[in-house]
C-alpha positions in Angstrom: 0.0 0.0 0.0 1.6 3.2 -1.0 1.2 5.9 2.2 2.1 9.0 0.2 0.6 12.5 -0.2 -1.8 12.6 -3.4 -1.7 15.5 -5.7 -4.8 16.8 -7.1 -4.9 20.4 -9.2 -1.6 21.3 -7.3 -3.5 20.8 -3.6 -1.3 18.0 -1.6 -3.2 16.0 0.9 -2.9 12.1 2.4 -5.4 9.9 1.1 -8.0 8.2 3.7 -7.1 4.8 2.7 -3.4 6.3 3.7 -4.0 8.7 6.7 -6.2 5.7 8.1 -2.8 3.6 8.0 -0.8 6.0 9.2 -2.7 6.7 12.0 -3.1 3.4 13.0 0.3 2.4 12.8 0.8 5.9 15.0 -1.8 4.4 17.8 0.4 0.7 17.9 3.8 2.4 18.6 1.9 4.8 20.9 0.5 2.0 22.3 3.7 0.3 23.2 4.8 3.3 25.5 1.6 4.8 27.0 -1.6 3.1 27.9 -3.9 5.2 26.8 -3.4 7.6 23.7 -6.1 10.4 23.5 -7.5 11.4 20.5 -7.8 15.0 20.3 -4.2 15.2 21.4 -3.3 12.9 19.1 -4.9 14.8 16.0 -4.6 18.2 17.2 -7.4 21.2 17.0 -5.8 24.4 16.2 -1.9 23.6 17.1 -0.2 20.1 15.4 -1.0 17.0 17.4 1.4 14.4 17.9 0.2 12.4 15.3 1.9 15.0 12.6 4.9 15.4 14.7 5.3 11.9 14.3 5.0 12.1 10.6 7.1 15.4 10.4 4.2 17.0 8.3 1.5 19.6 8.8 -2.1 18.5 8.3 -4.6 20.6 6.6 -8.0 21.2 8.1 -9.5 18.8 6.2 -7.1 16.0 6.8 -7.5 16.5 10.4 -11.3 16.4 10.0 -10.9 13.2 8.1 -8.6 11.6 11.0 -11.8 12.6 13.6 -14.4 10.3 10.8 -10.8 7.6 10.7 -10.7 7.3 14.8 -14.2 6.4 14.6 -13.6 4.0 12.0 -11.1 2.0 14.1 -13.3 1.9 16.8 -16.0 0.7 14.6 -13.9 -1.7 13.2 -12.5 -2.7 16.7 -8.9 -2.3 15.5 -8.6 0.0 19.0 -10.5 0.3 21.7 -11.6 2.9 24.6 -9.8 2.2 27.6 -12.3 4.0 29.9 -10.1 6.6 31.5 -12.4 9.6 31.0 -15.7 8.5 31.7 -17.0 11.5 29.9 -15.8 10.7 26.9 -14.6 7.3 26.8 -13.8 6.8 23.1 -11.1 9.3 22.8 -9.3 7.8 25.2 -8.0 4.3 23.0 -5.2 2.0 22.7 -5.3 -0.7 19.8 -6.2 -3.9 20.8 -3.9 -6.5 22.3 -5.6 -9.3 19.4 -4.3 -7.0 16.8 -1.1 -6.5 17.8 1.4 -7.9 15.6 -1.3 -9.2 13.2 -0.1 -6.4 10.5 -1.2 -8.5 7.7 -4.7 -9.2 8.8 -5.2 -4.8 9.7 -4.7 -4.0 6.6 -7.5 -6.0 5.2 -9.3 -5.2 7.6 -8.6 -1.7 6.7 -9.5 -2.0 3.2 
């Protein structure tokens, strides 16, 4: 799967199909360190989250919108899953799941 930036009428962004990866791939190290990785923190609102100073990039608006509709994805998908530390909002709290780690082959069809 190629993770590049796409160039469309001179605009460069990440594709979902990419950003979705990246991010996930983001959450698994992550994961690795810290128990819980928030989401918001993770994507960033108005500054860069760490997510793109991970990647060494800047993220437009609407790739960071995009990365909100991904997150929910994964959780939908079940690739990661709400640890429960903020009761108030529990899924932007995640880690990925202990099945799916190390199971690279079967995420990215699951991706797909």
């Amino acid at each position: 799967m190629r993770c590049g930036r796409l160039s469309s009428n001179g605009l460069i962004s990440f594709s979902e199909k990419a950003i979705k990866y990246k991010l996930l791939q983001f959450i698994y190290k992550e994961s690795k360190e810290r128990e819980h990785i928030e989401k918001y923190n993770t994507i960033g609102r108005d500054a860069p989250g760490d997510l793109e100073r991970w990647l060494r990039i800047t993220l437009t608006k609407d790739e960071k919108e995009t990365l909100i509709w991904i997150w929910g994805d994964l959780l939908r998908l079940r690739l990661i899953t709400p640890t429960g530390k903020d009761l108030v909002v529990p899924d932007n709290w995640s880690a990925c799941r202990q099945r799916q780690r190390g199971h690279r082959g079967k995420i990215i069809r699951r991706i797909r």
